[in-house]
Gaussian input, Z-matrix of N, CA and C with variables (Angstrom, degrees):
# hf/3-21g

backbone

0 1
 N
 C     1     B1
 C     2     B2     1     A1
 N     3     B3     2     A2     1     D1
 C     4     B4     3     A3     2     D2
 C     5     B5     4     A4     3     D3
 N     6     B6     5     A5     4     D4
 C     7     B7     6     A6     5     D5
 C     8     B8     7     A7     6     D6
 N     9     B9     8     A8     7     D7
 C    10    B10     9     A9     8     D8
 C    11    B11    10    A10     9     D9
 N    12    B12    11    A11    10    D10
 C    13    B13    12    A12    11    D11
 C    14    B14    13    A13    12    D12
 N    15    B15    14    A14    13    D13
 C    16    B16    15    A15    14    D14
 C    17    B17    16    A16    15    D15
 N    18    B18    17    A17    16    D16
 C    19    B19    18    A18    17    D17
 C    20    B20    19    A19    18    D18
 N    21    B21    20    A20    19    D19
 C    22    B22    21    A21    20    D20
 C    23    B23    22    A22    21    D21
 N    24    B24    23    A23    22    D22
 C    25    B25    24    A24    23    D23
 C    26    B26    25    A25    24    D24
 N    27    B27    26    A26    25    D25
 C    28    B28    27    A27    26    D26
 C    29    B29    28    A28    27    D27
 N    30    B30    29    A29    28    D28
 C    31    B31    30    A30    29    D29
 C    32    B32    31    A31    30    D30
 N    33    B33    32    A32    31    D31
 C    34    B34    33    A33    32    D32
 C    35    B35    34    A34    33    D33
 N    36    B36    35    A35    34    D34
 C    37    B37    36    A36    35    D35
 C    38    B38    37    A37    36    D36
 N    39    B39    38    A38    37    D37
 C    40    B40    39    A39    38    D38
 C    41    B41    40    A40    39    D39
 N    42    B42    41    A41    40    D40
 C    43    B43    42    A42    41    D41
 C    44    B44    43    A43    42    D42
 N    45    B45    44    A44    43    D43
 C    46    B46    45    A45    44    D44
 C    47    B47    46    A46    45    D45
 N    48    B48    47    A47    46    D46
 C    49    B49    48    A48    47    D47
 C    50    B50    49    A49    48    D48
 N    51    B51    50    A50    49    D49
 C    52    B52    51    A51    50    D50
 C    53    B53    52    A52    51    D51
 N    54    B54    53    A53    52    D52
 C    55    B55    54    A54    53    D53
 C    56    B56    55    A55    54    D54
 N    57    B57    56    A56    55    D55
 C    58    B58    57    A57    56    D56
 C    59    B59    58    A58    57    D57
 N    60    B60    59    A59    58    D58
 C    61    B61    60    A60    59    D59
 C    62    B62    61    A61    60    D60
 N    63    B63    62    A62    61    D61
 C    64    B64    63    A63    62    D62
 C    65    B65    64    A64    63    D63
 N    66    B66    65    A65    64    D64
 C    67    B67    66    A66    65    D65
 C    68    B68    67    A67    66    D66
 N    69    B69    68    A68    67    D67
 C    70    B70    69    A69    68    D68
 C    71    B71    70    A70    69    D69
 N    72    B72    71    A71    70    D70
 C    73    B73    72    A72    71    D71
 C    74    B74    73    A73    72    D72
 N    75    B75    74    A74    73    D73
 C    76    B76    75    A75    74    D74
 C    77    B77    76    A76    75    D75
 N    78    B78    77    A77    76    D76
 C    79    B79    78    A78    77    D77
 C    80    B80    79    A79    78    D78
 N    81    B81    80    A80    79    D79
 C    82    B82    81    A81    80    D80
 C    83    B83    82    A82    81    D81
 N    84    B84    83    A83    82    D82
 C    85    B85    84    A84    83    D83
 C    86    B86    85    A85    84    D84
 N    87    B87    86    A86    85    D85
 C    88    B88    87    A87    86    D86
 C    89    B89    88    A88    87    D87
 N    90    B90    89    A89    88    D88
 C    91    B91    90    A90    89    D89
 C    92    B92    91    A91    90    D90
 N    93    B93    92    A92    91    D91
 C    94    B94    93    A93    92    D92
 C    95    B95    94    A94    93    D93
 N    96    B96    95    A95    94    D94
 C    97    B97    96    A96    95    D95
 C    98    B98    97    A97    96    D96
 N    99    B99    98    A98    97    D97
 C   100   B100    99    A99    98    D98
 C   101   B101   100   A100    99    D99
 N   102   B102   101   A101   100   D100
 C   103   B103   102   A102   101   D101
 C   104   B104   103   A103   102   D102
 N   105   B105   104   A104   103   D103
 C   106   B106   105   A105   104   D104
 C   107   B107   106   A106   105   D105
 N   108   B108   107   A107   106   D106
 C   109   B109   108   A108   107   D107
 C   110   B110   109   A109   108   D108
 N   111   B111   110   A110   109   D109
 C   112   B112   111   A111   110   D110
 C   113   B113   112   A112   111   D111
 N   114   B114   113   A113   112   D112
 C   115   B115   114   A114   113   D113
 C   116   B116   115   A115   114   D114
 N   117   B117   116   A116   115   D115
 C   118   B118   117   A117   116   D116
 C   119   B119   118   A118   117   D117
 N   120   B120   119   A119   118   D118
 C   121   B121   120   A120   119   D119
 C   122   B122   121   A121   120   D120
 N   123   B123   122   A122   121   D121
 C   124   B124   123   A123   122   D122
 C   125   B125   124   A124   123   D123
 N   126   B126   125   A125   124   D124
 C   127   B127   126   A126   125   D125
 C   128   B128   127   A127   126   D126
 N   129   B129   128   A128   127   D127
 C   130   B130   129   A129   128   D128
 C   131   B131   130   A130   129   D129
 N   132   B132   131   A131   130   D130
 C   133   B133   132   A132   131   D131
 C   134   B134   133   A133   132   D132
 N   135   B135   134   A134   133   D133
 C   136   B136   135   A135   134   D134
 C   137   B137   136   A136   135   D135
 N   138   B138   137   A137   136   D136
 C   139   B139   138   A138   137   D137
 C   140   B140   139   A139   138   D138
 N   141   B141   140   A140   139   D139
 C   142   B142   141   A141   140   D140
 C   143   B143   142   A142   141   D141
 N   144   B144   143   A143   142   D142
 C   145   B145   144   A144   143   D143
 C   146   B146   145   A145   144   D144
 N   147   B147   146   A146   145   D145
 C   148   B148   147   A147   146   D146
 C   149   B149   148   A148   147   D147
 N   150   B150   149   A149   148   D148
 C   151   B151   150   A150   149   D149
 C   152   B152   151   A151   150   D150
 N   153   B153   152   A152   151   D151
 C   154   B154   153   A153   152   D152
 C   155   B155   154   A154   153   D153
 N   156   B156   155   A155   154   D154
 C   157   B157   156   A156   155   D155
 C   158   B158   157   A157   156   D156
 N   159   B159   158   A158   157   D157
 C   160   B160   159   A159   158   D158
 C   161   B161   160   A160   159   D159
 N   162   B162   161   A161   160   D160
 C   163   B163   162   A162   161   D161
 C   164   B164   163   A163   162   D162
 N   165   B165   164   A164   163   D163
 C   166   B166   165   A165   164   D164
 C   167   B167   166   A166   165   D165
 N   168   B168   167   A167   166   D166
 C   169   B169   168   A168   167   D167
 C   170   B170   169   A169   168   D168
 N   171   B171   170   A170   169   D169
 C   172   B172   171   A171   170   D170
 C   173   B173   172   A172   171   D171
 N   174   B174   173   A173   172   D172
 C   175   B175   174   A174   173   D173
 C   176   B176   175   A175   174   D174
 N   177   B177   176   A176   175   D175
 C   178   B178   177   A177   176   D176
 C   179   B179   178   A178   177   D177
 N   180   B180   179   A179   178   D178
 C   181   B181   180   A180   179   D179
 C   182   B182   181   A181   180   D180
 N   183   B183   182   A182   181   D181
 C   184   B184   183   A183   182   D182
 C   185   B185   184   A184   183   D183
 N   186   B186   185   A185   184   D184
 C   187   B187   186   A186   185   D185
 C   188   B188   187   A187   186   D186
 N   189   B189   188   A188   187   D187
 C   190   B190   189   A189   188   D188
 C   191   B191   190   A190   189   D189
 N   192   B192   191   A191   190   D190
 C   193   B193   192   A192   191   D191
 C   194   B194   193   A193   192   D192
 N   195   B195   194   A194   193   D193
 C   196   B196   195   A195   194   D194
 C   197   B197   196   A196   195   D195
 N   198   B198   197   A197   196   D196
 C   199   B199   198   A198   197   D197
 C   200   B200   199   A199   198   D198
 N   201   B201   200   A200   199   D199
 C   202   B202   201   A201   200   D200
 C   203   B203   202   A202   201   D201
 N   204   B204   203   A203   202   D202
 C   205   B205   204   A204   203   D203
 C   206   B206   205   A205   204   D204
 N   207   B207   206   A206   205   D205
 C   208   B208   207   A207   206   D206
 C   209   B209   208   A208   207   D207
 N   210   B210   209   A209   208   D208
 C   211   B211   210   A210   209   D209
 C   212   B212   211   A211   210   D210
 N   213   B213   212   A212   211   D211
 C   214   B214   213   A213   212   D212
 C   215   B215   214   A214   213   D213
 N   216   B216   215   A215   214   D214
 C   217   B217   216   A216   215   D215
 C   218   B218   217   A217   216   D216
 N   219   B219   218   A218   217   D217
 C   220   B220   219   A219   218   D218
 C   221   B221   220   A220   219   D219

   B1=1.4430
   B2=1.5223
   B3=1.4698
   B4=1.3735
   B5=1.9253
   B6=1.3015
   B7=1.5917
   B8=1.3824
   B9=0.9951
   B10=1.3234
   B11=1.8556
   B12=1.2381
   B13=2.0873
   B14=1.3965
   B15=1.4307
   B16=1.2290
   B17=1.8044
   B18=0.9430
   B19=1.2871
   B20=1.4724
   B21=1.4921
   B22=1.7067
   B23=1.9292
   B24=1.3259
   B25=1.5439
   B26=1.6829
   B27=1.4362
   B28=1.1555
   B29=1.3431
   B30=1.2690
   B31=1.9925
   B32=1.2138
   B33=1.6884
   B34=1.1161
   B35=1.6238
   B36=1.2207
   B37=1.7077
   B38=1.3167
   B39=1.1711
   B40=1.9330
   B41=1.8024
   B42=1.3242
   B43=1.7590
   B44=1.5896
   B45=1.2134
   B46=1.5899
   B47=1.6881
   B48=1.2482
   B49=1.6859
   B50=1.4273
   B51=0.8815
   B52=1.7728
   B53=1.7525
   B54=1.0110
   B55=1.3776
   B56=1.8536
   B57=1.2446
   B58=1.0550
   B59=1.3961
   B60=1.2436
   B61=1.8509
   B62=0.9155
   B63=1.6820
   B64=1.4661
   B65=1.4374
   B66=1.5544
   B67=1.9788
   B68=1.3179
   B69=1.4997
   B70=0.8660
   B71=1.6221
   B72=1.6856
   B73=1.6822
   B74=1.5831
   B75=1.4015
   B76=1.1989
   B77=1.3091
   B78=1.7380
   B79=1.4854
   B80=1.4344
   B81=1.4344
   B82=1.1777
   B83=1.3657
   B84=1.2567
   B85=1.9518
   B86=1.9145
   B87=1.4376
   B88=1.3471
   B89=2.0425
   B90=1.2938
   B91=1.7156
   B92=1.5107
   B93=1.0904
   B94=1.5560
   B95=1.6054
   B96=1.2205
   B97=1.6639
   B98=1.9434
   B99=1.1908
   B100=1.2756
   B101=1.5045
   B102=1.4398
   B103=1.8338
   B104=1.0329
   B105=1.4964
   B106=1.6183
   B107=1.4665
   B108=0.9628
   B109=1.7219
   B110=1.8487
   B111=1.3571
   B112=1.6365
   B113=1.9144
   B114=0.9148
   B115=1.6767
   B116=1.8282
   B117=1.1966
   B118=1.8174
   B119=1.8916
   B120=1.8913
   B121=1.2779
   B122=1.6719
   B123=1.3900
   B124=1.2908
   B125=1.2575
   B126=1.8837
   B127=1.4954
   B128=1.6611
   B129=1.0842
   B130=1.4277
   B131=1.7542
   B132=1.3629
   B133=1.7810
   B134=1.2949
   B135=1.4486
   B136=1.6218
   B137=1.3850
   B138=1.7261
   B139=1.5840
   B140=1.7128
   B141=1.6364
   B142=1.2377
   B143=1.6338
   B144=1.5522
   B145=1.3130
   B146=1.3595
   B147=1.6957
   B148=1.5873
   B149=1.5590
   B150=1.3566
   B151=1.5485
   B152=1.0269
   B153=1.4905
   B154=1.2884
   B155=1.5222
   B156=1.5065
   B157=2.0898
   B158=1.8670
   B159=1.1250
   B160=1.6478
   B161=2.1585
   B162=1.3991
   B163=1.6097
   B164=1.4454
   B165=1.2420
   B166=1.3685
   B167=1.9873
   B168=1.3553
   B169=1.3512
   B170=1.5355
   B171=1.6646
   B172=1.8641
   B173=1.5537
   B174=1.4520
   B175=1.8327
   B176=1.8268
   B177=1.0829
   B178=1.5584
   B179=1.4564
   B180=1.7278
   B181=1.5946
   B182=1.4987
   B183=1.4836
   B184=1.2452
   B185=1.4676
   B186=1.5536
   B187=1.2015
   B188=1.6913
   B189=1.6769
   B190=1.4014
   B191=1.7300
   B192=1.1272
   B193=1.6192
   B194=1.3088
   B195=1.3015
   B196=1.4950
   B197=1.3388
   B198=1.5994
   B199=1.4207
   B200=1.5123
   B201=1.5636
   B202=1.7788
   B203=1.5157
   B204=1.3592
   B205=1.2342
   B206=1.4009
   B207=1.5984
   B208=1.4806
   B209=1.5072
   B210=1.9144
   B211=1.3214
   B212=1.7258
   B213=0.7958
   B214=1.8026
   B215=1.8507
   B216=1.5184
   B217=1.2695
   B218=1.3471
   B219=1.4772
   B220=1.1486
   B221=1.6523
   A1=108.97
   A2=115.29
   A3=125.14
   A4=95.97
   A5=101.19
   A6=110.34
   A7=121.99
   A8=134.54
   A9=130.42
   A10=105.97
   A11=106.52
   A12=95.05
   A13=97.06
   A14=106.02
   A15=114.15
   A16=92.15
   A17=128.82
   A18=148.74
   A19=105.82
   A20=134.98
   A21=127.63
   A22=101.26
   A23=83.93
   A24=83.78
   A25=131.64
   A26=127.92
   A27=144.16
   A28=106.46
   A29=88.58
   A30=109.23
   A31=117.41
   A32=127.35
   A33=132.98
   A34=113.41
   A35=93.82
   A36=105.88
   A37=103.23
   A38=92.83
   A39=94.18
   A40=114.62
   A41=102.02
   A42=100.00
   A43=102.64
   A44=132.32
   A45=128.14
   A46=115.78
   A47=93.86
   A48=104.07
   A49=90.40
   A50=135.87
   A51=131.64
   A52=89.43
   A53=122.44
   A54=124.60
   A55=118.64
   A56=87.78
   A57=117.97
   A58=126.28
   A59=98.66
   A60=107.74
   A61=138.29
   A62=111.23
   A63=122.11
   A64=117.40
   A65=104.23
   A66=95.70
   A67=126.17
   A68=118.43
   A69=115.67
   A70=129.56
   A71=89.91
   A72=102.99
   A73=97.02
   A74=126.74
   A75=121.38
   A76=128.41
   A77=107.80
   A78=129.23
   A79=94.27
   A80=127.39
   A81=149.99
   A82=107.75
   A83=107.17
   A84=125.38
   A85=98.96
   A86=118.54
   A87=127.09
   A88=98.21
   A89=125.25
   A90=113.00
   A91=105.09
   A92=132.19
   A93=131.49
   A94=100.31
   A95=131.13
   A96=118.11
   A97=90.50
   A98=115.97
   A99=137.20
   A100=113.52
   A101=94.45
   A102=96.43
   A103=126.13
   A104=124.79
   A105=132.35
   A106=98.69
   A107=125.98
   A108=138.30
   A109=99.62
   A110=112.98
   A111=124.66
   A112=91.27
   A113=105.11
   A114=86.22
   A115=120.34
   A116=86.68
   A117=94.16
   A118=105.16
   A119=92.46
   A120=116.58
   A121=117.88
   A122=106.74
   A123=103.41
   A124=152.20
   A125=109.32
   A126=109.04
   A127=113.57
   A128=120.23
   A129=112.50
   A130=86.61
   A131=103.74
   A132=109.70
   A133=92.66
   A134=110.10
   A135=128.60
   A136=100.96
   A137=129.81
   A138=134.59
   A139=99.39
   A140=97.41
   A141=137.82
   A142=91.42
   A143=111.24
   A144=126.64
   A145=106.09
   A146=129.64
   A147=134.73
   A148=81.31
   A149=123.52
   A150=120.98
   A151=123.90
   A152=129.49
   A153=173.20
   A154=88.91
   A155=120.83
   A156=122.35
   A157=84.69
   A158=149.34
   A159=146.14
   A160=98.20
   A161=91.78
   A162=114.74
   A163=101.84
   A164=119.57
   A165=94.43
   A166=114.26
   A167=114.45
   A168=120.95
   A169=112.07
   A170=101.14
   A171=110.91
   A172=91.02
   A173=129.58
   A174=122.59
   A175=92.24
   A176=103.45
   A177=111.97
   A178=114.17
   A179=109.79
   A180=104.47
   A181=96.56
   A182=135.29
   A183=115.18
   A184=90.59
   A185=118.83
   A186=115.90
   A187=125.64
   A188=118.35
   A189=106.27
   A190=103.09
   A191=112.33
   A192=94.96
   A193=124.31
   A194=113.12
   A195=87.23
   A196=166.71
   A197=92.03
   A198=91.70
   A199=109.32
   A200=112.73
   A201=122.38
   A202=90.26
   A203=125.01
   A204=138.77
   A205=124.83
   A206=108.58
   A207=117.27
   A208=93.55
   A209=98.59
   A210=90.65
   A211=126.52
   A212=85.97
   A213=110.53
   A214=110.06
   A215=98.34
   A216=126.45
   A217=117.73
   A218=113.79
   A219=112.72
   A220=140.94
   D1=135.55
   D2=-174.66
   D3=-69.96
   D4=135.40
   D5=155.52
   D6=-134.37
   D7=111.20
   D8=-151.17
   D9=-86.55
   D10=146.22
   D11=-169.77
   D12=-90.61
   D13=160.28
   D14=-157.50
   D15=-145.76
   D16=144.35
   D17=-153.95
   D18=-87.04
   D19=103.35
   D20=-164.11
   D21=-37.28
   D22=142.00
   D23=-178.93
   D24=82.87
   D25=-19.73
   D26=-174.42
   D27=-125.97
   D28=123.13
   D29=159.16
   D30=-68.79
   D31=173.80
   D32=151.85
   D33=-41.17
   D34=-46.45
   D35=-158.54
   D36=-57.97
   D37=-55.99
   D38=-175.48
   D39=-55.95
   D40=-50.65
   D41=171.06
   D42=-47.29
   D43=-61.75
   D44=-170.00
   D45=-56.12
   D46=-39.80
   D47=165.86
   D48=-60.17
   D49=-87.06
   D50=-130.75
   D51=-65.98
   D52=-40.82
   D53=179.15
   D54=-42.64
   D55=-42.51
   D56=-176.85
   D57=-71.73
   D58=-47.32
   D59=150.13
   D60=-61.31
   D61=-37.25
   D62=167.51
   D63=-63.24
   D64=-37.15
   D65=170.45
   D66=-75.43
   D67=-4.85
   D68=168.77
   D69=-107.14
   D70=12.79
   D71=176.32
   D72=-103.27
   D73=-21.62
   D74=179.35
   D75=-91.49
   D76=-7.38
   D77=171.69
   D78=-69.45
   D79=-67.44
   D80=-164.84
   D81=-50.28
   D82=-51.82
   D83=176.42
   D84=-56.53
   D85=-59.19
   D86=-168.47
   D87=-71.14
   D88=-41.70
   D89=173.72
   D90=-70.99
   D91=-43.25
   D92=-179.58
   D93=-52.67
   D94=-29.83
   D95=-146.96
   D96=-104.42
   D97=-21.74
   D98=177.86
   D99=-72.83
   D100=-72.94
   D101=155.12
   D102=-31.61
   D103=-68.69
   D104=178.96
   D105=-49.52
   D106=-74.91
   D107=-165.65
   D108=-34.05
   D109=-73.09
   D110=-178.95
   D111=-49.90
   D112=-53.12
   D113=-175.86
   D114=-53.87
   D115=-45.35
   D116=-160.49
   D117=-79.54
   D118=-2.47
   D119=166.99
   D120=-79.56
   D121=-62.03
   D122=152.03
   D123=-40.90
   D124=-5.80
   D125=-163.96
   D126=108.21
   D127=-22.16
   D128=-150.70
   D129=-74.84
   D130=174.96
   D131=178.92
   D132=-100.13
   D133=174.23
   D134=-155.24
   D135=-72.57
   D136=-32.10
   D137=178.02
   D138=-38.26
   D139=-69.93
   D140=-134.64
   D141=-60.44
   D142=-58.31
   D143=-169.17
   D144=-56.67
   D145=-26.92
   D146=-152.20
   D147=-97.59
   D148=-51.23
   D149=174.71
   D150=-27.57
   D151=-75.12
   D152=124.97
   D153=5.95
   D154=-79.78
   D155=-167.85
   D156=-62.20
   D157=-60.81
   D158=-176.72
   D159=-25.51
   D160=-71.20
   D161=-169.97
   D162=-48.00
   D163=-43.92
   D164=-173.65
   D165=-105.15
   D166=-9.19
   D167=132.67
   D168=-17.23
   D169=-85.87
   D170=-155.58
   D171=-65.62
   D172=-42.81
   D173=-162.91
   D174=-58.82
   D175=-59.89
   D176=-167.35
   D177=-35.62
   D178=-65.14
   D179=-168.31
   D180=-81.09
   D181=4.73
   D182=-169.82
   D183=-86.88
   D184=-58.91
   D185=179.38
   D186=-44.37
   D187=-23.53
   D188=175.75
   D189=-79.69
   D190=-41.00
   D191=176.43
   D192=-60.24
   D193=-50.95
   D194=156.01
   D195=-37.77
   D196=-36.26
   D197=171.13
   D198=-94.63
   D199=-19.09
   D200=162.99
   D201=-29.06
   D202=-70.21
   D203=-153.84
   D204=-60.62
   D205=-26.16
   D206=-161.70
   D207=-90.84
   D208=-34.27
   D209=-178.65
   D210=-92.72
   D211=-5.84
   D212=153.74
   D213=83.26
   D214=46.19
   D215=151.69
   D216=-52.60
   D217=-69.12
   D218=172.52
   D219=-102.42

């Protein structure tokens, strides 16, 4: 019978959680770097553009936990 190893102290759950955070820190990491880019594409100055890659950073992972949450990921 398959048993899969599990790290002293850690469940499945928690690895899938953390997994789970991490894709949604790297979603967040990949719209922020996009954001900035289209801005500093548009003209904006270097502040403006880091603002702008921040904003859609924090919207991004806020929005995956949330719905992680609604759907009861996390």
């Amino acid at each position: 019978m398959y048993r899969p190893r599990t790290v002293k102290g850690m469940s499945d759950v928690h690895v899938i959680r953390a997994l789970l955070v991490l894709v949604a820190l790297l979603l967040g990491a990949l719209v922020g770097a996009v954001a900035g880019f289209l801005a500093r594409l548009g003209g904006a100055p270097p502040a403006a553009a880091v603002r702008q890659a921040g904003v859609g950073f924090a919207a991004t992972v806020t929005l995956a936990v949330v719905v992680g949450t609604a759907l009861g990921c996390f």
